[in-house]
NUSE-267193 format. One record per residue (C-alpha): residue number from 1; residue in one letter; x, y, z. Coordinates in nm, 3 decimals, padded with zeros to 5 digits, always signed. Layout:
- NUM;a;X;Y;Z
...
END
This chain:
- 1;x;+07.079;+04.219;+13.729
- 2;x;+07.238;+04.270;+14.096
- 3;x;+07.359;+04.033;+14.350
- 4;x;+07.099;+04.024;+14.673
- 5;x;+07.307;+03.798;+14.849
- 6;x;+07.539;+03.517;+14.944
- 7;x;+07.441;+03.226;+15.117
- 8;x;+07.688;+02.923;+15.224
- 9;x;+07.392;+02.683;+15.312
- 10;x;+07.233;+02.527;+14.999
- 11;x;+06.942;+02.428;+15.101
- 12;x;+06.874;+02.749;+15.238
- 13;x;+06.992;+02.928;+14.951
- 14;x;+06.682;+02.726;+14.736
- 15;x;+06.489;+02.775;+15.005
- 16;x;+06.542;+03.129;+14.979
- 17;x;+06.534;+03.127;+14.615
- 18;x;+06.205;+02.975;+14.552
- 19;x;+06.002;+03.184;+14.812
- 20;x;+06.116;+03.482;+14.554
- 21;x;+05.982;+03.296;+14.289
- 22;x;+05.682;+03.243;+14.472
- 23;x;+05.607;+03.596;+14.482
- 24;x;+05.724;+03.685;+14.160
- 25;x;+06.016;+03.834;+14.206
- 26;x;+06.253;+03.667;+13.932
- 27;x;+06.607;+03.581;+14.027
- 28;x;+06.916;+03.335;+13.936
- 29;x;+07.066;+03.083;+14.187
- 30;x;+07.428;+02.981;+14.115
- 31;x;+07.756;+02.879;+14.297
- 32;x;+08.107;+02.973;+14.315
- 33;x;+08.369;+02.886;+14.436
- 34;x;+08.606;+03.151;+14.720
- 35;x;+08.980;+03.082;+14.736
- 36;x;+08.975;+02.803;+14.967
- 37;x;+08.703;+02.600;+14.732
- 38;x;+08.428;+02.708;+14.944
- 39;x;+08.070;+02.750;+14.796
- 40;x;+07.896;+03.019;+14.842
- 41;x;+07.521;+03.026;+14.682
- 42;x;+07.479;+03.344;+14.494
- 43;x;+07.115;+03.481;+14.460
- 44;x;+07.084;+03.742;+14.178
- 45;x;+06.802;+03.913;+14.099
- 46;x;+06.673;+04.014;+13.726
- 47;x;+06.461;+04.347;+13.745
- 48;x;+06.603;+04.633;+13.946
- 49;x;+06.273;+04.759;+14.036
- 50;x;+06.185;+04.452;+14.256
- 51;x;+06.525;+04.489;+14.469
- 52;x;+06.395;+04.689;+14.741
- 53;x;+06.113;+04.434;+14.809
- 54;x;+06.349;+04.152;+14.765
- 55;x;+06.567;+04.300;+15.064
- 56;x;+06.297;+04.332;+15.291
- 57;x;+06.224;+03.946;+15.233
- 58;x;+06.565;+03.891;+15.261
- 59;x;+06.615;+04.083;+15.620
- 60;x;+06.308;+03.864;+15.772
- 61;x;+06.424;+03.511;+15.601
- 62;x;+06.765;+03.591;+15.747
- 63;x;+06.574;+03.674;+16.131
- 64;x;+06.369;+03.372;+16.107
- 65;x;+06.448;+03.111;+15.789
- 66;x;+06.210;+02.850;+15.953
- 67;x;+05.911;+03.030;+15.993
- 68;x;+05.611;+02.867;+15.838
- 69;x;+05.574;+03.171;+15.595
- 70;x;+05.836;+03.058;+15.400
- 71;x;+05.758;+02.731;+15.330
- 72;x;+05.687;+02.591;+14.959
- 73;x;+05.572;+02.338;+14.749
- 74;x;+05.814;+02.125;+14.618
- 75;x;+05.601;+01.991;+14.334
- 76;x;+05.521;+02.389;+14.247
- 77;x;+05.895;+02.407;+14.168
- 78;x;+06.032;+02.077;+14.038
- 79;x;+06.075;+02.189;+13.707
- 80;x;+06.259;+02.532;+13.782
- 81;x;+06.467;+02.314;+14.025
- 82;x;+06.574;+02.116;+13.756
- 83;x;+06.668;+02.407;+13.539
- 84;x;+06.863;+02.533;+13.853
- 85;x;+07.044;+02.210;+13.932
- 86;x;+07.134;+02.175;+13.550
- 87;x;+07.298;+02.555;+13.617
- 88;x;+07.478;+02.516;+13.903
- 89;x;+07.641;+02.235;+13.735
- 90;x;+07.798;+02.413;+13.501
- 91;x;+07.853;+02.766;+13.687
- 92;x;+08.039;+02.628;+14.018
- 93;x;+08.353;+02.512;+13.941
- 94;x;+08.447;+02.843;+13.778
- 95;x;+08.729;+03.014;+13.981
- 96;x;+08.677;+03.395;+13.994
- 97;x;+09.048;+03.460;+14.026
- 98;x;+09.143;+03.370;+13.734
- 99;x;+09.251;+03.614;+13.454
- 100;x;+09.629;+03.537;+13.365
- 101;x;+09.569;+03.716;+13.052
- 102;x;+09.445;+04.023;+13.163
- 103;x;+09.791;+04.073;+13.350
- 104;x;+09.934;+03.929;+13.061
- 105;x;+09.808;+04.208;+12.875
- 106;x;+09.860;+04.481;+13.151
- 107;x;+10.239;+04.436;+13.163
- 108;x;+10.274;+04.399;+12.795
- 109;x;+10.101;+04.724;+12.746
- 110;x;+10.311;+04.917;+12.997
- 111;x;+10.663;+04.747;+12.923
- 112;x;+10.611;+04.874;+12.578
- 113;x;+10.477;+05.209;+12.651
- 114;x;+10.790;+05.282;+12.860
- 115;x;+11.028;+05.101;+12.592
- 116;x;+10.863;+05.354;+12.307
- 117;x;+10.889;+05.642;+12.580
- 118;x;+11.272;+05.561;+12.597
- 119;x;+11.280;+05.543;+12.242
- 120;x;+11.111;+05.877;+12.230
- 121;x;+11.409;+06.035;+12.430
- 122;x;+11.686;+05.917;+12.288
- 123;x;+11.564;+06.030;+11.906
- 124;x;+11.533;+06.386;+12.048
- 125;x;+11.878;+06.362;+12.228
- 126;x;+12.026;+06.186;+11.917
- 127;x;+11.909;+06.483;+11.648
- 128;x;+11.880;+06.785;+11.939
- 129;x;+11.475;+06.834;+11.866
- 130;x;+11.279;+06.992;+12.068
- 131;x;+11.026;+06.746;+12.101
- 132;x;+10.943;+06.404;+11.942
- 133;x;+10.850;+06.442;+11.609
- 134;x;+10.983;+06.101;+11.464
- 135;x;+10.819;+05.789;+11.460
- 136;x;+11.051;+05.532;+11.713
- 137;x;+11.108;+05.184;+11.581
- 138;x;+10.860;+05.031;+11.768
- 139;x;+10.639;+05.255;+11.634
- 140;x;+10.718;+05.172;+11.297
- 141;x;+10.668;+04.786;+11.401
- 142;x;+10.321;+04.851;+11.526
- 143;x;+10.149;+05.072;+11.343
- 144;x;+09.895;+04.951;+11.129
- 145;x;+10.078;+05.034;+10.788
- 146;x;+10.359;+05.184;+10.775
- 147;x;+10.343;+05.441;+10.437
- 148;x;+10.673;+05.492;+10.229
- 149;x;+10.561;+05.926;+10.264
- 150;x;+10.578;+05.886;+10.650
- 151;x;+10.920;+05.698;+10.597
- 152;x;+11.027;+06.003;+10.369
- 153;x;+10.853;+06.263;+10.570
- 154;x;+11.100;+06.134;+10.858
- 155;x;+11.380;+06.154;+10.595
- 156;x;+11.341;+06.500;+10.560
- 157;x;+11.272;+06.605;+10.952
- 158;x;+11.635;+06.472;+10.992
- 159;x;+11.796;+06.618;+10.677
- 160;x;+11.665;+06.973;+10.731
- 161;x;+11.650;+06.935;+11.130
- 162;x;+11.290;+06.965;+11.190
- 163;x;+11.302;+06.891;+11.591
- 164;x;+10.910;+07.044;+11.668
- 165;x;+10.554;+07.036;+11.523
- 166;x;+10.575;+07.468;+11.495
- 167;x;+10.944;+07.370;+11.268
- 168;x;+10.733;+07.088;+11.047
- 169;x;+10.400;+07.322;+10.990
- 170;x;+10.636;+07.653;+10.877
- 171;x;+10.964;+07.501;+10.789
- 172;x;+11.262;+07.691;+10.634
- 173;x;+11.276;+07.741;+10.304
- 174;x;+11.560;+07.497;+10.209
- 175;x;+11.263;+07.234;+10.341
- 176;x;+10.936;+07.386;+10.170
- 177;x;+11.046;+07.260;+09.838
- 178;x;+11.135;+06.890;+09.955
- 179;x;+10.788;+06.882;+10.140
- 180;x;+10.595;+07.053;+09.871
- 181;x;+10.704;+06.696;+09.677
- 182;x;+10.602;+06.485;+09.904
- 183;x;+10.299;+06.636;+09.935
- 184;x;+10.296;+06.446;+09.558
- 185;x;+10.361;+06.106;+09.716
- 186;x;+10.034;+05.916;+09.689
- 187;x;+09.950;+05.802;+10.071
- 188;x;+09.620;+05.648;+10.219
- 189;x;+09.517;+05.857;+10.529
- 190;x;+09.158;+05.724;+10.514
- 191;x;+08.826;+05.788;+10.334
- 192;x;+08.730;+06.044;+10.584
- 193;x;+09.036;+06.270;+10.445
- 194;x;+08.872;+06.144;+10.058
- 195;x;+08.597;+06.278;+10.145
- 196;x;+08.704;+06.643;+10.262
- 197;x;+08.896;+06.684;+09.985
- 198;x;+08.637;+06.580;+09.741
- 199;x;+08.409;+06.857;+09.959
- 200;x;+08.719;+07.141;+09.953
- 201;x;+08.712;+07.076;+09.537
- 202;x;+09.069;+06.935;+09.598
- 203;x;+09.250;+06.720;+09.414
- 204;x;+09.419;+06.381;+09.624
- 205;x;+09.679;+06.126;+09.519
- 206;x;+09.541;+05.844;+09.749
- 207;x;+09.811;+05.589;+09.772
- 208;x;+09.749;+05.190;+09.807
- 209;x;+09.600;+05.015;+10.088
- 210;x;+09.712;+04.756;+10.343
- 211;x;+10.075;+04.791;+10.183
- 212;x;+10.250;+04.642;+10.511
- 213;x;+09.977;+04.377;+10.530
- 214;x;+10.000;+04.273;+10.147
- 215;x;+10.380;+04.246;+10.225
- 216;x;+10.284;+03.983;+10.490
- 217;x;+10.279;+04.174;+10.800
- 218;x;+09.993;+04.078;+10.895
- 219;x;+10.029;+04.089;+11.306
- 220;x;+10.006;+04.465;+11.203
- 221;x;+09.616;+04.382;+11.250
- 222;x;+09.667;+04.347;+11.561
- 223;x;+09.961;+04.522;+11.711
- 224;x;+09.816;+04.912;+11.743
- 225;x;+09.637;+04.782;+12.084
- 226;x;+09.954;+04.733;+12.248
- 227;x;+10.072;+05.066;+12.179
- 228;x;+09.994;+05.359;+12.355
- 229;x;+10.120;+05.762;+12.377
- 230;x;+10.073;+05.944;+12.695
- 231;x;+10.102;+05.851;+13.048
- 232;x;+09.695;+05.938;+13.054
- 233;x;+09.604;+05.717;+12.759
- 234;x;+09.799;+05.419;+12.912
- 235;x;+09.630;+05.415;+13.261
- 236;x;+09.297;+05.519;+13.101
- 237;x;+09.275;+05.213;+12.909
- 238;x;+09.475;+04.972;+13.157
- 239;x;+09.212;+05.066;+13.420
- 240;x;+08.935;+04.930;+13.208
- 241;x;+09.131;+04.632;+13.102
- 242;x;+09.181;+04.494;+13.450
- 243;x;+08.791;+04.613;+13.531
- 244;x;+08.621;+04.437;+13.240
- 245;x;+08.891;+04.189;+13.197
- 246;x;+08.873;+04.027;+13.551
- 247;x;+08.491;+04.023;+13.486
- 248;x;+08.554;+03.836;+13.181
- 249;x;+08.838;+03.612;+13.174
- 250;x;+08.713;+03.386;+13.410
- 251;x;+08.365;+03.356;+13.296
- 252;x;+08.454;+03.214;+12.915
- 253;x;+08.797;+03.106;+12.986
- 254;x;+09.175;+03.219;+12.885
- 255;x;+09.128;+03.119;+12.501
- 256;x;+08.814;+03.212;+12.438
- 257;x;+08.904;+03.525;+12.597
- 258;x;+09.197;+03.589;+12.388
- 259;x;+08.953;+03.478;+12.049
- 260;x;+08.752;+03.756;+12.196
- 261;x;+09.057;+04.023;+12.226
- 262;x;+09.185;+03.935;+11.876
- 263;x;+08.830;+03.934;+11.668
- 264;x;+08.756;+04.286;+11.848
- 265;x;+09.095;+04.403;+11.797
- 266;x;+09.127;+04.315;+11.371
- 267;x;+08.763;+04.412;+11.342
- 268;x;+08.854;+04.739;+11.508
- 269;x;+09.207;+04.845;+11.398
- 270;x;+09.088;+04.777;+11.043
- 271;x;+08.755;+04.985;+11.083
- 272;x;+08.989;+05.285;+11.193
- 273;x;+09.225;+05.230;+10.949
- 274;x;+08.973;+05.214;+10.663
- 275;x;+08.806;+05.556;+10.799
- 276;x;+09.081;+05.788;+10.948
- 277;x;+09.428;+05.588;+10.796
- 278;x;+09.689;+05.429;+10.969
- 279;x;+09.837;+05.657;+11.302
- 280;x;+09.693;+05.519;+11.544
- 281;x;+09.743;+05.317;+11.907
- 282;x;+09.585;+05.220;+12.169
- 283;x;+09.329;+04.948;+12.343
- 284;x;+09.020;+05.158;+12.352
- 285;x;+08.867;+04.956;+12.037
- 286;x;+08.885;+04.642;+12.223
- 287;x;+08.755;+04.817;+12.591
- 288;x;+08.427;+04.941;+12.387
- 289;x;+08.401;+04.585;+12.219
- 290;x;+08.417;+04.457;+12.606
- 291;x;+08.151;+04.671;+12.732
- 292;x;+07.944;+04.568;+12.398
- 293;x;+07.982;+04.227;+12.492
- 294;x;+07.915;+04.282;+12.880
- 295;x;+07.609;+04.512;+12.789
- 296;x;+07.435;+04.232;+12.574
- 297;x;+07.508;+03.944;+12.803
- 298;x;+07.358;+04.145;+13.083
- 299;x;+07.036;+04.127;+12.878
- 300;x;+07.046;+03.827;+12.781
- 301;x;+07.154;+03.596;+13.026
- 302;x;+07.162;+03.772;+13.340
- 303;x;+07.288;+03.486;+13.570
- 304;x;+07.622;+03.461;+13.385
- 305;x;+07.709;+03.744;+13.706
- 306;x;+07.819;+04.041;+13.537
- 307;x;+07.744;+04.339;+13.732
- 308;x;+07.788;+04.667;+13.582
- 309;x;+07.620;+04.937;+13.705
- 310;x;+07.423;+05.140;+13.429
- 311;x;+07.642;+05.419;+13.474
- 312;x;+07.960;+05.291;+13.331
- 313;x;+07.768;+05.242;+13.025
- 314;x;+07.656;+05.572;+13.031
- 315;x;+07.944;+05.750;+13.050
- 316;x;+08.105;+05.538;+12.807
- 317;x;+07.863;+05.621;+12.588
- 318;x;+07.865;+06.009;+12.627
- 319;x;+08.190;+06.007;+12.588
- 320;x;+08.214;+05.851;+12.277
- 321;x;+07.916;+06.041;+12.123
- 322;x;+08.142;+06.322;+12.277
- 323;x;+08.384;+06.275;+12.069
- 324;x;+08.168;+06.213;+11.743
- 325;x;+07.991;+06.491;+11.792
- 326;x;+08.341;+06.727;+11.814
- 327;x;+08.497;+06.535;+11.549
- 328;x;+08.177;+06.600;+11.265
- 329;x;+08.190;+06.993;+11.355
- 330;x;+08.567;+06.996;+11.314
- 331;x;+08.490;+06.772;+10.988
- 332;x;+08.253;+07.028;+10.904
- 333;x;+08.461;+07.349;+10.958
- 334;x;+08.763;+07.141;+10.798
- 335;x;+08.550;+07.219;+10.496
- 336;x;+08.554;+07.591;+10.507
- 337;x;+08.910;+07.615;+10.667
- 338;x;+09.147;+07.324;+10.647
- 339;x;+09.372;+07.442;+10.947
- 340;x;+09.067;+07.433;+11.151
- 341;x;+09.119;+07.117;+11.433
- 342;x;+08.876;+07.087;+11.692
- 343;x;+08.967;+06.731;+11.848
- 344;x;+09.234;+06.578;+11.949
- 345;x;+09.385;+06.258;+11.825
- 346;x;+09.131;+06.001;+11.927
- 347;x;+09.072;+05.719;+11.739
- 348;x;+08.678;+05.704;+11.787
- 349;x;+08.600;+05.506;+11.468
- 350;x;+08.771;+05.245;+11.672
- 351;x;+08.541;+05.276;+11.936
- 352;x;+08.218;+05.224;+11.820
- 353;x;+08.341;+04.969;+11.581
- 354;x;+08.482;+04.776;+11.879
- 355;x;+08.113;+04.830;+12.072
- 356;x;+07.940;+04.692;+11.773
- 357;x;+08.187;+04.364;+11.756
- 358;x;+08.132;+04.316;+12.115
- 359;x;+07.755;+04.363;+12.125
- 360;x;+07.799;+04.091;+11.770
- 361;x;+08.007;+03.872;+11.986
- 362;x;+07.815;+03.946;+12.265
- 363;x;+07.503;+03.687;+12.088
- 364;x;+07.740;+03.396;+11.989
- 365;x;+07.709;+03.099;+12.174
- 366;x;+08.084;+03.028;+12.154
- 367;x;+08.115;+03.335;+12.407
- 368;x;+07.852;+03.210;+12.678
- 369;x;+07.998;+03.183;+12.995
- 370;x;+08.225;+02.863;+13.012
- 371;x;+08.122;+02.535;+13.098
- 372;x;+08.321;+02.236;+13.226
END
């Protein structure tokens, strides 16, 4: 669906409106409201293919509104009219301005991604590493489960003064033996890793699941989407909060919004817990459950105004299938050679899991555009 035009006369708006009717070009009349409470009569129009001829109708109503052309019957329409007046009713007093908790969630995101950055520093300036290799107390707060072998690996990058990635993968020998025995130390790091042992004819010690949550921490459903590593991830994913969130927000309201955020964000965080373990951050699971949602309601019901162009799905979508498609070849060669890592750490189980929620979400009536 795409906006044709904005008209701040109403009866020209209908007038408008139900000439395009007339010759079958389908389309939505509603009303909003601009920053000084002025309506403005919004004219939307369903199929894509029938913009180009709605334009040209457009450019000759504007010229000449009272030509006889455009004329209708009234009785023709009564009906529709009704439907219309019943929808403008409900659609005008929204205010388009109004997404507290998208900032909310913004500034939350980026306070903390600068407190775990200065958290970051002063670990490698407290132990002299090279680079940050421990996990920072806020980490520890908001990862999804917090294993007692990550507590111990951290243990022993401190006792034996482990300060990079190169030290951790070919340590000294005084630290071999202490990390060959926690290699013992049973530890969930997801089915996928199950799996590709069970395929490499290795043995696992899998450890217990949801051991944070079954101690009651159970905000650690939630807290990995406030979290982020890397300047790129953070803007990344606060770019397409504010985009989709400002579409949102104001179109099912500030707690329906945040139902939204938290459903998508357990559903998600849990789905890539369950397949790749608990190391993970970041909002992307919630983003994808976003578009899911704005993809289906732009099917569905067309005049709730959101406007996305096709593209944003699509490249949303390659880049996810991206991902999936790099991720089951480095599975695959994982198989044959277990140093083998072809993708980086992206947490893409998230991200369809969050576009299926969304799309879910997406077809309940409690998240229909809001009505007063």
């Amino acid at each position: 669906m795409r906006l044709l035009t904005t008209l701040e006369n109403e009866i020209l708006a209908k007038k408008f409106s139900k000439y395009l009717m007339k010759e079958k070009i389908e389309n939505t009349l509603d009303v909003s409201l601009d920053s000084k409470n002025k309506k403005n009569f919004n004219i939307w129009i369903h199929n894509e293919d029938t913009i180009e001829k709605a334009k040209k109708i457009l450019d000759d109503f504007l010229i000449d509104p009272q030509n006889k052309k455009f004329e209708i019957n009234l009785n023709e329409f009564e009906k529709k009219e009704e439907k219309n007046e019943d929808s403008l009713k409900i659609i005008k007093i929204v205010r388009p301005r109004n997404y507290k908790l998208t900032i909310f969630v913004i500034f939350t995101c980026i306070f903390l991604y600068f407190l775990n950055f200065l958290q970051e520093l002063q670990l490698i300036k407290r132990y002299n590493f090279q680079e940050a290799v421990l996990l920072t107390p806020l980490q520890k707060i908001f990862l999804y489960d917090l294993p007692e072998y990550r507590v111990k690996l951290d243990d022993i990058i401190i006792q034996y003064n482990l300060g990079s990635e190169k030290q951790i993968d070919n340590p000294p020998k005084e630290a071999q033996l202490a990390l060959k025995d926690l290699e013992n130390e049973p530890s969930f790091n997801g089915f996928d890793q199950i799996l590709l042992h069970k395929l490499q004819k290795k043995r696992i010690e899998t450890g217990p699941l949801f051991t944070s949550i079954r101690n009651f921490e159970i905000y650690r459903i939630l807290t990995p989407i406030l979290l982020h590593i890397g300047i790129l991830h953070i803007l990344f994913n606060m770019f397409w909060v504010y985009y989709l969130g400002k579409l949102m927000e104001p179109r099912i309201g500030f707690f329906r919004y945040l139902a939204f955020i938290l459903i998508s964000a357990a559903f998600s965080n849990t789905a890539q817990y369950l397949m790749g373990g608990p190391y993970f951050f970041g909002y992307s699971g919630v983003i994808t459950a976003m578009l899911g949602y704005i993809f289906v309601r732009q099917l569905s019901a067309p005049w709730e105004g959101y406007n996305i162009s096709k593209a944003v799905f699509y490249f949303i979508f390659i880049f996810v299938l991206v991902m999936l498609v790099l991720q089951i070849v480095s599975f695959t060669m994982q198989i044959y050679n277990p140093k083998f890592i072809l993708t980086p750490g992206i947490a893409n189980t998230a991200h369809i899991s969050g576009a299926l929620i969304g799309m879910l979400l997406g077809k309940v009536s409690f998240f229909e555009r809001r009505a007063f």
